[in-house]
C-alpha positions as CSV (number, residue, x, y, z in Angstrom):
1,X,42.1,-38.1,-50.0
2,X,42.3,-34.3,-50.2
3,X,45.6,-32.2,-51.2
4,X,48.0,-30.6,-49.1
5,X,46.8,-26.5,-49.3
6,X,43.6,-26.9,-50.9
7,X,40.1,-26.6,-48.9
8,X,36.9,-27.1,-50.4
9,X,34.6,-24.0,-48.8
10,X,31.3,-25.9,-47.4
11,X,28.5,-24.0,-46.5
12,X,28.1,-23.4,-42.5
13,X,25.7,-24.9,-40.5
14,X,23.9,-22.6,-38.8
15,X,21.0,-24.8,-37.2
16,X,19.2,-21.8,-36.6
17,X,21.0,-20.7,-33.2
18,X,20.7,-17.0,-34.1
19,X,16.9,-17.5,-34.9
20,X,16.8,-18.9,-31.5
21,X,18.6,-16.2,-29.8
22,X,15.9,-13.1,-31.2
23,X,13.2,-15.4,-30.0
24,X,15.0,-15.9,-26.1
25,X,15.3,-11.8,-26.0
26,X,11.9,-11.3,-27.1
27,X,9.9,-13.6,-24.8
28,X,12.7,-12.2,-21.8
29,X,10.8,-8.6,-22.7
30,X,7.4,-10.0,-22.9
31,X,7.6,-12.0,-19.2
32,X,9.9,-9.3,-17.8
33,X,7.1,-6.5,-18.5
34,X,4.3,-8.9,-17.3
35,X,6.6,-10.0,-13.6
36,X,7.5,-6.2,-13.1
37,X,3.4,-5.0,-13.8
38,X,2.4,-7.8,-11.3
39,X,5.3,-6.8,-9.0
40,X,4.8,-2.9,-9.3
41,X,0.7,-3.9,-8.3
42,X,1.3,-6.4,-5.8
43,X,3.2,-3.2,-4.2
44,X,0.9,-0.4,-4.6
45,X,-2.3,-2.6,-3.6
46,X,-0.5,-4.1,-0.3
47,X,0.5,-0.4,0.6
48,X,-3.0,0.0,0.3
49,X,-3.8,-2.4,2.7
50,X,-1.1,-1.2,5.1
51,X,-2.8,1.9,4.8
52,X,-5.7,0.9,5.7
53,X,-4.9,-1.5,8.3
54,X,-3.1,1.8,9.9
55,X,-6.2,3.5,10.0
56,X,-8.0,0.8,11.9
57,X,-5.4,0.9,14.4
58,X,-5.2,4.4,14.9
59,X,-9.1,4.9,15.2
60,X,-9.0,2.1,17.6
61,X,-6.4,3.6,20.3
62,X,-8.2,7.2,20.0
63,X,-11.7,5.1,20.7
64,X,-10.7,3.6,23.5
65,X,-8.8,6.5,24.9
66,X,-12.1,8.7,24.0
67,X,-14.5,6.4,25.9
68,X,-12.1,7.2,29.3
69,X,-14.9,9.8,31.4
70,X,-13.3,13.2,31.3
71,X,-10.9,12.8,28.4
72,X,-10.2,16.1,26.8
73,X,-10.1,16.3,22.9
74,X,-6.0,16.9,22.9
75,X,-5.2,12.9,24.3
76,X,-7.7,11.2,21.5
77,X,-5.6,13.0,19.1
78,X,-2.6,12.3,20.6
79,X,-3.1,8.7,20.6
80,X,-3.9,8.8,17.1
81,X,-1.4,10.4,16.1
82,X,0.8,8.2,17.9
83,X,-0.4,5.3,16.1
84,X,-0.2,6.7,12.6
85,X,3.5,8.1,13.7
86,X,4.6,4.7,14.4
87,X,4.0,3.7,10.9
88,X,5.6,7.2,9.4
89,X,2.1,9.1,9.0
90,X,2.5,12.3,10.6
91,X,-1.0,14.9,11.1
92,X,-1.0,16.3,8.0
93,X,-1.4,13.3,6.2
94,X,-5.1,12.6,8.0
95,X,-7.7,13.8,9.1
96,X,-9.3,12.8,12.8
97,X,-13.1,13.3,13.7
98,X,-14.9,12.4,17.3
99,X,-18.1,12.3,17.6
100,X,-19.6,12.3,21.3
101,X,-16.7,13.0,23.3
102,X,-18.5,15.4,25.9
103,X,-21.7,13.1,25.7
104,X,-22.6,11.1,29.5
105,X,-21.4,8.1,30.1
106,X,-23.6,4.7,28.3
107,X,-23.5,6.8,25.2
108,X,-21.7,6.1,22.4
109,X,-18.2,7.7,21.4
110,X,-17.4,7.4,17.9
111,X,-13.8,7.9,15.9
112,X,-13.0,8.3,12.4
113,X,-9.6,8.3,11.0
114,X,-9.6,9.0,7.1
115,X,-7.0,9.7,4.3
116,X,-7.1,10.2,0.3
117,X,-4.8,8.0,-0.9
118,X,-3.4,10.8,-3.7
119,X,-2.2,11.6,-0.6
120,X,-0.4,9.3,1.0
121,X,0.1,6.3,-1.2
122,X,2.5,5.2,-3.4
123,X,0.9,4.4,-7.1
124,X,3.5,3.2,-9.5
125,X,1.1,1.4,-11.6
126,X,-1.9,3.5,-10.9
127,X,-4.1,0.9,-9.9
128,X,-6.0,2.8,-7.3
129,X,-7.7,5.7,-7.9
130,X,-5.5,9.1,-6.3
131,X,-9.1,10.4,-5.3
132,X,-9.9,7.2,-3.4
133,X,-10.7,7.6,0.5
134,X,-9.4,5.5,2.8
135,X,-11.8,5.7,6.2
136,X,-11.5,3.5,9.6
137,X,-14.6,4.1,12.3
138,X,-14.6,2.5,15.5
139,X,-17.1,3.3,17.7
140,X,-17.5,2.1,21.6
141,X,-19.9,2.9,24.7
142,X,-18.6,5.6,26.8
143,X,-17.6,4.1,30.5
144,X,-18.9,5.3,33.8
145,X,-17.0,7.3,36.8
């Protein structure tokens, strides 16, 4: 039976919730840094691949416009830069070589379409190297009349 007014001071129970709480915040940093590092290269690598996927695509419509008899040097690089536009790539981004455009017809025409990704990538983890090249050739037999 206690007395009316008086209370006995008991020591508090702290079952180590605060302990608990330090630990929660530090393994929150420790996996937050880890899912943002595989989020931030997951990004910059499938850019990459965009990238390179764009090239592909680009050297292949100025191929098989080149291999058209009598094509002049202005419609290959229109078509590619139609294809790299369409992805938000404009002509200062790439450069453009063909390679037996003025040849006879049975021979072949050749097309490269090449970047440096410094250039026109986005690094935020700096995964890839900024002096890496990115090239696409595509190469087809020049048609007759």
């Amino acid at each position: 039976m206690s007395t009316p007014g008086i209370t006995i001071a008991t020591p508090r129970r702290d079952n180590g919730h605060r302990s608990r709480r330090g630990a929660v915040l530090v393994e929150t940093a420790l996996v937050l840094v880890i899912l943002l590092a595989l989020t931030f290269g997951v990004m910059e690598y499938g850019h990459f691949v965009h990238t390179r996927h764009t090239l592909e695509g680009a050297a292949q419509r100025g191929a098989r416009t080149a291999i058209l008899n009598g094509i002049p040097a202005q419609e290959v690089e229109a078509a590619v830069a139609q294809a790299m536009g369409a992805s938000g790539y404009d002509d200062t981004e790439y450069s453009l070589e063909v390679a037996g455009l003025d040849d006879p017809e049975g021979t072949d025409v050749t097309v490269t379409v090449s970047c440096v990704w410094g250039e026109i990538g986005i690094r935020p983890m700096g995964l890839i190297s900024s002096e890496t090249a990115i090239q696409a050739t595509v190469t087809m037999r020049k048609e007759g009349p």
